[in-house]
N, C-alpha and C positions, 0 to 999 in steps of 0.2 A: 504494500500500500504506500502509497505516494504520502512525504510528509506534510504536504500541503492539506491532504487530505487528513489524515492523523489529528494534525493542529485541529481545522475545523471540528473534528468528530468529541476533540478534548473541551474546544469551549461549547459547546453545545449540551455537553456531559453534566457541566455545571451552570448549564442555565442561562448562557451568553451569548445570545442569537446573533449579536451586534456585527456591523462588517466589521474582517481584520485587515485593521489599516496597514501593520507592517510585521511583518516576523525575520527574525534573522540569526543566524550561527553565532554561540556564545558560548565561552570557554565555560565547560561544566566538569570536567576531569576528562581522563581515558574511558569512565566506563558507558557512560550515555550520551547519544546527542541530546544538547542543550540548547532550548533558542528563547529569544527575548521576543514574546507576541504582546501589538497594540491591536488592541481592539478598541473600535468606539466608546469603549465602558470604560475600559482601564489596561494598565500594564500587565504583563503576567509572565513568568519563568517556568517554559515549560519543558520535563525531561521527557526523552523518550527512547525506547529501545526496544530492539527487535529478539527475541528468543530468550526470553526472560525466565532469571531461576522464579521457583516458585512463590511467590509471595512477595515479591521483591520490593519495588515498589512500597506495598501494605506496609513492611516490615518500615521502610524510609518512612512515611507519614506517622508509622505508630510511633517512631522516637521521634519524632518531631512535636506531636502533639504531648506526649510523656513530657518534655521538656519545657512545651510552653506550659503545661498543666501547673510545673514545680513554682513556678510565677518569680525564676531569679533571675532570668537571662533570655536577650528576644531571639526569638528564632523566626522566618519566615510561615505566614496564615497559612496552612494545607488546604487549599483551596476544593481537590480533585485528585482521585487516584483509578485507574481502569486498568485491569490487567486481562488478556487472552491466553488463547493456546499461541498467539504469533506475535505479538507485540502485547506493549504497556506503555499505559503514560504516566506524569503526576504532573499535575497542575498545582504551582506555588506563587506566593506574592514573590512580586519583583522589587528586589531592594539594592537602593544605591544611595550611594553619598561618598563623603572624601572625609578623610581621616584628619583629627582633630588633633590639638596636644591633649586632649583628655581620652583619646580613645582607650589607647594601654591600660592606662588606670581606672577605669570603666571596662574592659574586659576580664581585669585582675579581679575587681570587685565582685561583678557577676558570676564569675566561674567560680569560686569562692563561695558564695550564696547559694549557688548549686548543691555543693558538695557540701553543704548545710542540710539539703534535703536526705533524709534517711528513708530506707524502706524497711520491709521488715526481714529480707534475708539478706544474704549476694546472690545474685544473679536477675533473672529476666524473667516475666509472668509468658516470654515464645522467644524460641533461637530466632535469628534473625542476621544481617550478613557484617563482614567488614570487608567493603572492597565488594568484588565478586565470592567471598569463601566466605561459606556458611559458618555460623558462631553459634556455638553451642550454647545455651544458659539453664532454664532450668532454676531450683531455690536449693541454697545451701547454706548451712546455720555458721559454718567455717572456713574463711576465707582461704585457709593453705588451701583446703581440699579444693574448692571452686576454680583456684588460680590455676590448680594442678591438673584438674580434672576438666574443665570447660575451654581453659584459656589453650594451657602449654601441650598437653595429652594431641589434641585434635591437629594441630601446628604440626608435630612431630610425626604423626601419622601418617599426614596427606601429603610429608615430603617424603618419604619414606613410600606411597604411592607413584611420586614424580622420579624419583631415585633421585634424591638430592638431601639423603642422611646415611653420608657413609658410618661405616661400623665404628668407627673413633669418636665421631662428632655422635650419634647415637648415644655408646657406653658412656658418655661422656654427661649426655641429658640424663640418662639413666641414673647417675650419681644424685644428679643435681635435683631429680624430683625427688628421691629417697630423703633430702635434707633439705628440707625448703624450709622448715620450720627455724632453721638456724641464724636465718636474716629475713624472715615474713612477720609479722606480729602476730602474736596470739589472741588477742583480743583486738577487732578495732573495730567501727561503725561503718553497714554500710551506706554509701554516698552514691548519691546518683549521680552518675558520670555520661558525659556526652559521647565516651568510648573510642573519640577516635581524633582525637583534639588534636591537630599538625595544623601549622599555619596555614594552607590552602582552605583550611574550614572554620574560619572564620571571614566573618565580608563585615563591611560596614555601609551602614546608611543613613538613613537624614540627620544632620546635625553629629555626625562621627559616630550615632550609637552602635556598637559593633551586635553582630548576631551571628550565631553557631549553627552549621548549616552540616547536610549529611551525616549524620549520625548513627553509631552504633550503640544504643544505651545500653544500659545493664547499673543493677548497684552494687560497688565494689568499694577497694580502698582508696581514697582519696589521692594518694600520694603515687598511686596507678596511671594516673592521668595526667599531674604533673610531669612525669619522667617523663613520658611520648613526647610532649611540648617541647624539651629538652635533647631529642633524638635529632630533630630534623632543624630545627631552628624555626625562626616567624612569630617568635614573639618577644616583644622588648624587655628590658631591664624592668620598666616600671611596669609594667602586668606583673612579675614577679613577685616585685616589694605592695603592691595595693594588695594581692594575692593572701601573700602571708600575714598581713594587717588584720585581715581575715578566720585565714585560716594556716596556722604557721605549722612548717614542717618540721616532723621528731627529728631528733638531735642526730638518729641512723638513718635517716635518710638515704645520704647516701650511699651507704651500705649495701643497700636493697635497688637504687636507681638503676644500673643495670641490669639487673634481674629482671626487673618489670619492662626495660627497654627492649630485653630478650623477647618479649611473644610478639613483639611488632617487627623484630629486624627475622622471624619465621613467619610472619606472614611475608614479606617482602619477599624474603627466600623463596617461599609458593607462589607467590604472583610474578616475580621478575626474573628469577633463577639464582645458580651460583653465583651471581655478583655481588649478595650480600650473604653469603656461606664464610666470609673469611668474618664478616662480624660477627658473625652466630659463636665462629669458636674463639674469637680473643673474649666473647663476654664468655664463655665456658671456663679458659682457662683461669678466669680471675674468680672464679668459685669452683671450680674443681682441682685444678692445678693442671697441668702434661698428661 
């Protein structure tokens, strides 16, 4: 199907008869096309994509709406979501603006405020994706198991599918799930987390407010979400420090910092290949040893 035709069938979906004045190709990541549609009524950010895992989409509006429900941080209005046996859409607000000298300190506050919000286990009321790779969740009363079992388990698996966990780098994870208790906390709260916080998923809009956009939620440990931030870079000093104003991090931190940097540098390893196999095992060797 033509995506001309798509677009139409999206606003129409939700009720927007109106001509569309302009639609056009807008960076939305590698995994969906992205376009920005005017319509007589109003703007709109629309994803779309052809041979869709299941639920896909659903699973992007359900942490979106999770997110805005928590009432600490704006995300884009979930407008519309249609899914097929051949394609899928989601229809979202379109948000823009230009970045402030308050924005950092305004995303430090917010993300903070978040991870104020507690659920009553770790994990997710339905699996749902990071990227294209399904994420396990599920409710568990104890975060090692959760991290071990939802998070690291599943990662290791599905490289190990791809044949990109040789027998070293394996024996090696193998160690390191056996003793996770030795730099994880034993007791901590958990926090609803945006799941997949890299600088690319955060935008800003009117007046510099920034909003957290594609999400992988789940509630976990707070200090989970910080490390990611920390993996890739895209966020300044002062989101940092309004952060910890916040909500300040234990004193081991970093202790644990790359441990939790480990289940995103295996997902990378599953989606891009060996090119991120040498980081999987320098964060190995600084908890396992040789």
């Amino acid at each position: 199907m033509k995506t001309e035709t798509i677009i139409a069938e999206a606003l129409q979906h939700i009720g927007d008869s109106s001509a569309i004045l302009q639609y056009k190709r807008v960076y939305g990541g590698d995994i969906n096309e992205a376009f920005f549609v005017q319509s007589e009524r109003q703007p709109y950010f629309v994803k779309i994509r052809h041979s869709l895992p299941p639920r896909f989409f659903q699973c992007e509006a359900t942490g979106l709406e999770t997110l805005r429900k928590a009432n600490a941080i704006n995300v884009p209005s979930v407008y519309g979501v249609k899914e097929t046996n051949d394609y899928g859409f989601l229809i979202l607000e379109w948000v823009e603006g230009e970045e402030t000298s308050k924005t950092a300190e305004q995303l430090g506050y917010a993300v903070a405020r978040l991870h104020q919000c507690y659920g009553p286990s770790f994990g997710f009321v339905e699996d749902n994706y990071i990227g294209l790779l399904p994420q396990k969740n599920g409710w568990y009363e104890n975060w090692v198991d959760y991290y071990r079992e939802c998070r690291l388990l599943p990662q290791i698996e599905l490289a190990e599918q791809k044949g990109r966990m040789p027998a070293r780098r394996r024996n090696k994870l193998e160690k390191l799930l056996a003793s996770l208790e030795r730099w994880l906390p034993e007791t901590c709260s958990p926090s609803l987390l945006h799941g997949d916080l890299w600088g690319g998923n955060w935008i800003v809009g009117a007046n510099g407010v920034p909003y957290l956009i594609d999400p992988a939620v789940f509630y976990g440990h707070y200090e989970f979400e910080i490390a990611f931030t920390e993996l890739f870079g895209g966020f300044p000093n002062r989101f940092y420090e309004a952060y910890n104003e916040l909500m300040p991090l234990s004193s081991d931190y970093h202790e644990r910092k790359q441990l939790y940097q480990l289940f995103y540098l295996l997902v990378h390893l599953n989606l891009f290949g060996e090119t991120y196999g040498s980081a999987v095992d320098r964060v190995l060797r600084g908890y396992v040893g040789e």
